[in-house]
C-alpha positions as CSV (number, residue, x, y, z in Angstrom):
1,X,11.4,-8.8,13.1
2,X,8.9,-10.5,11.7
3,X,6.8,-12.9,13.6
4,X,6.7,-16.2,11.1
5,X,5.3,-18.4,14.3
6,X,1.8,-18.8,12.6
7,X,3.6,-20.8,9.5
8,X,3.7,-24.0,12.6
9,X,0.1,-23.6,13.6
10,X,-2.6,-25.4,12.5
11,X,-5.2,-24.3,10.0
12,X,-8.3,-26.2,10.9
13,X,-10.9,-26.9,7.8
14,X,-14.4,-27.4,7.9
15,X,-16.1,-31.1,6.5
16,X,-17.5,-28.5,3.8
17,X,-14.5,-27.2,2.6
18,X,-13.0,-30.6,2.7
19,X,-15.8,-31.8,0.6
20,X,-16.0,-29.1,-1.8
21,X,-12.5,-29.7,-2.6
22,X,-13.2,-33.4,-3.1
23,X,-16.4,-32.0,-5.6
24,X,-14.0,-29.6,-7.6
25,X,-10.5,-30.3,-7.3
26,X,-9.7,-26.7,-6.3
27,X,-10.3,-24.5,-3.3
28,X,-9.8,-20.5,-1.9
29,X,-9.1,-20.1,1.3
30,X,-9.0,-17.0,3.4
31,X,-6.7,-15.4,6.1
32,X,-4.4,-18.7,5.7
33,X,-1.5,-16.0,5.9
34,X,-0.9,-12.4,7.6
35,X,-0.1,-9.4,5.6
36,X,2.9,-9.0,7.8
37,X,4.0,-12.6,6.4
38,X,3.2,-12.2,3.0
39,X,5.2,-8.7,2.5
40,X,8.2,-9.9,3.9
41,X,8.1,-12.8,1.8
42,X,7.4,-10.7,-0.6
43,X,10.8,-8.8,0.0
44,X,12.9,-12.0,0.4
45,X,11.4,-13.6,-2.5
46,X,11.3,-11.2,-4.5
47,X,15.2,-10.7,-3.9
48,X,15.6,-14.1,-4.8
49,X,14.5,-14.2,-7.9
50,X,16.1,-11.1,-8.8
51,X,19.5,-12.5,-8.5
52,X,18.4,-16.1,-10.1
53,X,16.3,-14.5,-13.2
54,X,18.5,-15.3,-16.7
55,X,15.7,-14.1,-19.2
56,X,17.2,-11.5,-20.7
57,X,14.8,-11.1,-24.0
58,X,12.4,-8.1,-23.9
59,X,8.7,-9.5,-23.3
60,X,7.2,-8.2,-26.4
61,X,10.1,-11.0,-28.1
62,X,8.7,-14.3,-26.1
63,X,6.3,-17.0,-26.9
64,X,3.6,-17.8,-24.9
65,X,5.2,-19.5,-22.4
66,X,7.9,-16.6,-22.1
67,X,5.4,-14.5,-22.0
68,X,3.1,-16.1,-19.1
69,X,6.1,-15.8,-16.5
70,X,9.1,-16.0,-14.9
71,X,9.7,-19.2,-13.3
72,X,12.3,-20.0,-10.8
73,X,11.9,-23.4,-9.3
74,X,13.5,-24.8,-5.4
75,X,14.1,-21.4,-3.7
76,X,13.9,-24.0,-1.1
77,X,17.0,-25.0,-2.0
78,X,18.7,-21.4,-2.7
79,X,17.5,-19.8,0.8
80,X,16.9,-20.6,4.6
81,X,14.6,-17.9,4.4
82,X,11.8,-18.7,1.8
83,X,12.6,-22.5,3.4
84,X,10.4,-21.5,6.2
85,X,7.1,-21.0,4.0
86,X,7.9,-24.0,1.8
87,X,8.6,-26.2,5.1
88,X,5.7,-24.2,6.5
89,X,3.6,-27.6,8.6
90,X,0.3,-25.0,8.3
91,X,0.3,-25.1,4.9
92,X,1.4,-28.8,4.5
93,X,-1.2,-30.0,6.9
94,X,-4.0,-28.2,4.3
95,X,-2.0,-30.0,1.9
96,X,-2.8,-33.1,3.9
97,X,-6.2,-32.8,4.7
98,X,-7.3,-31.7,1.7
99,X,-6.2,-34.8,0.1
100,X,-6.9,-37.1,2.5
101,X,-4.0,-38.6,3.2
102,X,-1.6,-39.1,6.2
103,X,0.8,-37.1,5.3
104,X,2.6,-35.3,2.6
105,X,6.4,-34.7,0.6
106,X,7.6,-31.8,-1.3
107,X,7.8,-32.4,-5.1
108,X,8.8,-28.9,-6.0
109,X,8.5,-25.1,-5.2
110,X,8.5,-22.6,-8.4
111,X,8.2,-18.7,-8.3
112,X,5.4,-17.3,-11.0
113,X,6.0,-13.7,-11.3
114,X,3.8,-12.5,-14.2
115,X,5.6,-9.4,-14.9
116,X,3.3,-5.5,-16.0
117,X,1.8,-6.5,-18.9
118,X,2.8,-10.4,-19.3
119,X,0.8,-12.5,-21.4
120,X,-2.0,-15.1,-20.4
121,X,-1.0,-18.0,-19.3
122,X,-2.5,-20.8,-21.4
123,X,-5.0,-23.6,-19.8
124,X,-3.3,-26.6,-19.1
125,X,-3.0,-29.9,-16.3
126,X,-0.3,-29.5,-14.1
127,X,0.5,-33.2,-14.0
128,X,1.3,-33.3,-17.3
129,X,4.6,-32.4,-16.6
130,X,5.0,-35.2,-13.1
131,X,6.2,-38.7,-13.3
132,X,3.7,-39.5,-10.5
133,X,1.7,-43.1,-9.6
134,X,-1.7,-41.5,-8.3
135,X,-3.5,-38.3,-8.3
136,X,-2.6,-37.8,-4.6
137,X,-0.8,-34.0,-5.9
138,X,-2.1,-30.6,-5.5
139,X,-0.5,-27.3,-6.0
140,X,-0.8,-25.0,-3.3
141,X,-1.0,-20.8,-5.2
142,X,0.3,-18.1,-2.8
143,X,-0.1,-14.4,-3.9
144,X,2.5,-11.7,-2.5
145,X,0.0,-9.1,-2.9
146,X,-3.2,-8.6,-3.4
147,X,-4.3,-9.9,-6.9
148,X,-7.4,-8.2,-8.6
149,X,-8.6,-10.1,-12.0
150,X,-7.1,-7.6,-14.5
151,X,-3.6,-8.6,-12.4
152,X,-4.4,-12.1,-13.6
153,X,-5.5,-14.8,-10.8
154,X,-5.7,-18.6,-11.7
155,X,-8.8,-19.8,-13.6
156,X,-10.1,-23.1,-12.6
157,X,-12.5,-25.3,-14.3
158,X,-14.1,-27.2,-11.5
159,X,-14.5,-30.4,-11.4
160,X,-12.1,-30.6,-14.9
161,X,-9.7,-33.8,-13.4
162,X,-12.4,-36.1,-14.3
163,X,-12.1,-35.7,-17.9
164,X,-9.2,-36.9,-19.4
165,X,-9.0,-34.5,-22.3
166,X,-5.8,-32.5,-22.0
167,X,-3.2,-34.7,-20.5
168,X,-1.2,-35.2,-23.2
169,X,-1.1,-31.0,-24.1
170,X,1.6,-29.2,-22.2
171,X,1.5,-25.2,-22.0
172,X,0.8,-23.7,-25.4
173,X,-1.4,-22.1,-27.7
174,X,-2.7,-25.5,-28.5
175,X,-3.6,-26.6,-24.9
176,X,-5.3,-23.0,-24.8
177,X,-7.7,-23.6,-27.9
178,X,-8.1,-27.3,-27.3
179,X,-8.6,-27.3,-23.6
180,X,-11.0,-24.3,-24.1
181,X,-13.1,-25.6,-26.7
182,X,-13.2,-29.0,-25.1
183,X,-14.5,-27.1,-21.7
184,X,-16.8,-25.1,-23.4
185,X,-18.5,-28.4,-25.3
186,X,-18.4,-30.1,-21.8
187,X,-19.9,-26.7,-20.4
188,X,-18.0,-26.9,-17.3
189,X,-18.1,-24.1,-14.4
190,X,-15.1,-21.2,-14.6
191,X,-14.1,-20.1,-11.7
192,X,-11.9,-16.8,-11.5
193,X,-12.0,-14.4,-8.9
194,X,-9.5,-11.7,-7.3
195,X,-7.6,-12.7,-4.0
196,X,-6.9,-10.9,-1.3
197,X,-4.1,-10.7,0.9
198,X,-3.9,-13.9,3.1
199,X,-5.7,-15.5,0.6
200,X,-4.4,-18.9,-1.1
201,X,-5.5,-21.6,-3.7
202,X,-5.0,-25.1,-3.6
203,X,-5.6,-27.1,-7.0
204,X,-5.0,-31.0,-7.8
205,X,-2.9,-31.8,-10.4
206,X,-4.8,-32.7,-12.8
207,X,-7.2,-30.0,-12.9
208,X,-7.5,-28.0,-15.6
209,X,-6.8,-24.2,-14.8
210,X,-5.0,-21.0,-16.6
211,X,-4.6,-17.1,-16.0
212,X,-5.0,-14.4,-17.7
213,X,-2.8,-11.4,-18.5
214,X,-1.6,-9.0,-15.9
215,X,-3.2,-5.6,-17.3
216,X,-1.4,-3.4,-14.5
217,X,1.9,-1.8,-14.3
218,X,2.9,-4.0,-11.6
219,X,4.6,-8.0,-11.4
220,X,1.9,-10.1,-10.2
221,X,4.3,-12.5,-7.7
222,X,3.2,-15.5,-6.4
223,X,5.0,-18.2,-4.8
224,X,3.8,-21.9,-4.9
225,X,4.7,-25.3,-3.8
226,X,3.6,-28.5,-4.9
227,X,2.8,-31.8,-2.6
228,X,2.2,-34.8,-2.9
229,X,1.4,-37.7,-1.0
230,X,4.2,-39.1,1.4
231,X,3.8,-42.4,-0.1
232,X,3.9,-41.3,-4.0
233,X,5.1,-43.9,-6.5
234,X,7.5,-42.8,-9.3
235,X,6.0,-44.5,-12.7
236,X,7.5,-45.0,-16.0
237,X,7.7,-41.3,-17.3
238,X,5.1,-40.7,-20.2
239,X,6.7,-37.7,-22.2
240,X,9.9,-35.9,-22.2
241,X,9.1,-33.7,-19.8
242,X,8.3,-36.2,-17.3
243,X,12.2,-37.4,-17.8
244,X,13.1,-33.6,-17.0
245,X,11.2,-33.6,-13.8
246,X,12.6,-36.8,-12.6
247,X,15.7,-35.4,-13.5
248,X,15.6,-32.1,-11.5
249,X,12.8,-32.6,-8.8
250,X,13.3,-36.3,-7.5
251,X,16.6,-37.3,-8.8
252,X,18.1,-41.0,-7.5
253,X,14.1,-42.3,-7.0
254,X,13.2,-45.2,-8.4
255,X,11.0,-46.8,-10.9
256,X,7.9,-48.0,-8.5
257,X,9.0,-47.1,-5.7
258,X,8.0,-44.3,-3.2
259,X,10.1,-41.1,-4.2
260,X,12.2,-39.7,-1.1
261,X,15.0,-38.3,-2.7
262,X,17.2,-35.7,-0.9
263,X,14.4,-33.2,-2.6
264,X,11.0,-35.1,-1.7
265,X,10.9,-34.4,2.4
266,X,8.0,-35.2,4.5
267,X,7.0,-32.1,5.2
268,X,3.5,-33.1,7.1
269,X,2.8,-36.4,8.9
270,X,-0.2,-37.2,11.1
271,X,-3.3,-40.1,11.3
272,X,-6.1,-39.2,9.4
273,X,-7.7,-36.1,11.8
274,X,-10.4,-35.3,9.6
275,X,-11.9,-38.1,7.5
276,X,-15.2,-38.6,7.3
């Protein structure tokens, strides 16, 4: 059986990664989790979304979008199982730090599994998509395998939350040329490398990132979960599919209030352990 105990114990970061997250709005972090961990995830996950999968049209037939991945969101909610990583306090607690803040909720968890030859997955701002107060968000990327470039790995821009271009574009061939030419006028730094096993990104929400096509003959899976800070505000949502989140993700919260529906747990809580 395997041994899952490391998903409780603390992942202690340096001032300097700390601080080069508060630079760039993204991080890579190594031997977060053990290869024994990540393939039976793997198997579990993988199961899951199996069984919950409805797309049914051949790839070559999709947009973009269709194209990019499959996406099943709240496995949290479908399994006891895959409820252990998403719980996971280790990987809240980065969560936490990273933001500096005192603790963090769940907003959501979604499956990406970029299938053998899946399209790229257009640049975009994750937050886009959120009915959320602050910027206190960031999206935590877990690979089930080892992820080489021509696989696909997320792209970041770093340091791309600061400009304000690209909010208003959701994932499209639109937010892929506007986004792009905007970054390449603005002549931010790219940032796309392989991961290894054990190895996980953490991006804000608002960071502008995208991936490119898996060029193998096998899915690239990765399982991610989205925080946020345990004292979010739910504002006035911007665009339709702002409604939809509040909808699915934090249904029953409130207008200006702090959203801790049944779905929006604490999942990390402790005084500020690493501020400067």
């Amino acid at each position: 059986m395997t041994d899952l105990s490391l998903l409780s114990e603390p992942y202690v970061l340096t001032k300097e990664q700390i601080s080069f997250y508060k630079e760039n709005s993204f991080i890579k972090l190594k031997n977060v989790l053990t290869s024994d961990i990540l393939e039976y995830f793997n198997k579990v996950i993988s199961k899951q979304v199996d069984e919950l999968n409805t797309v049914q049209i051949p790839l070559e037939k999709r947009n973009t979008y269709g194209k990019a991945f499959i996406q099943i969101c709240n496995l949290w909610k479908q399994n006891e199982k895959i409820q252990k990583i998403i719980f996971s306090k280790r990987l809240a607690q980065i969560a936490s730090d990273l933001m500096q803040v005192n603790g963090v909720r769940l907003y959501h968890d979604q499956a990406l599994f970029k299938e053998a030859g899946g399209g790229f997955t257009p640049w975009h701002a994750d937050q886009y998509y959120w009915p959320l107060a602050t910027d206190k968000t960031t999206t935590l990327w877990i690979p089930l395998q080892e992820t080489p470039t021509e696989m696909g790995p997320l792209e970041f821009s770093a340091g791309s939350n600061k400009i304000l271009d690209g909010r208003t574009l959701a994932i499209s061939d639109d937010s892929e040329t506007i986004i792009k030419e905007k970054l390449r006028i603005e002549n931010f730094k790219h940032v796309v490398e392989p991961f290894n096993i054990g190895e996980v990104s953490f991006h804000a929400g608002w960071l502008l990132h995208r991936a490119g096509a898996n060029n193998t003959n096998k899915h690239r899976k990765v399982m991610t979960t989205i925080y946020m800070d345990k004292n979010m505000v739910l504002k006035e949502p911007g665009n339709e599919a702002q409604k939809t989140d509040w909808d699915s993700w934090c249904p029953g919260a409130e207008i200006g209030k702090i959203v801790n529906s049944k779905l929006n747990p604490v999942l990390f809580e402790e005084q500020l352990s690493q501020l400067k």
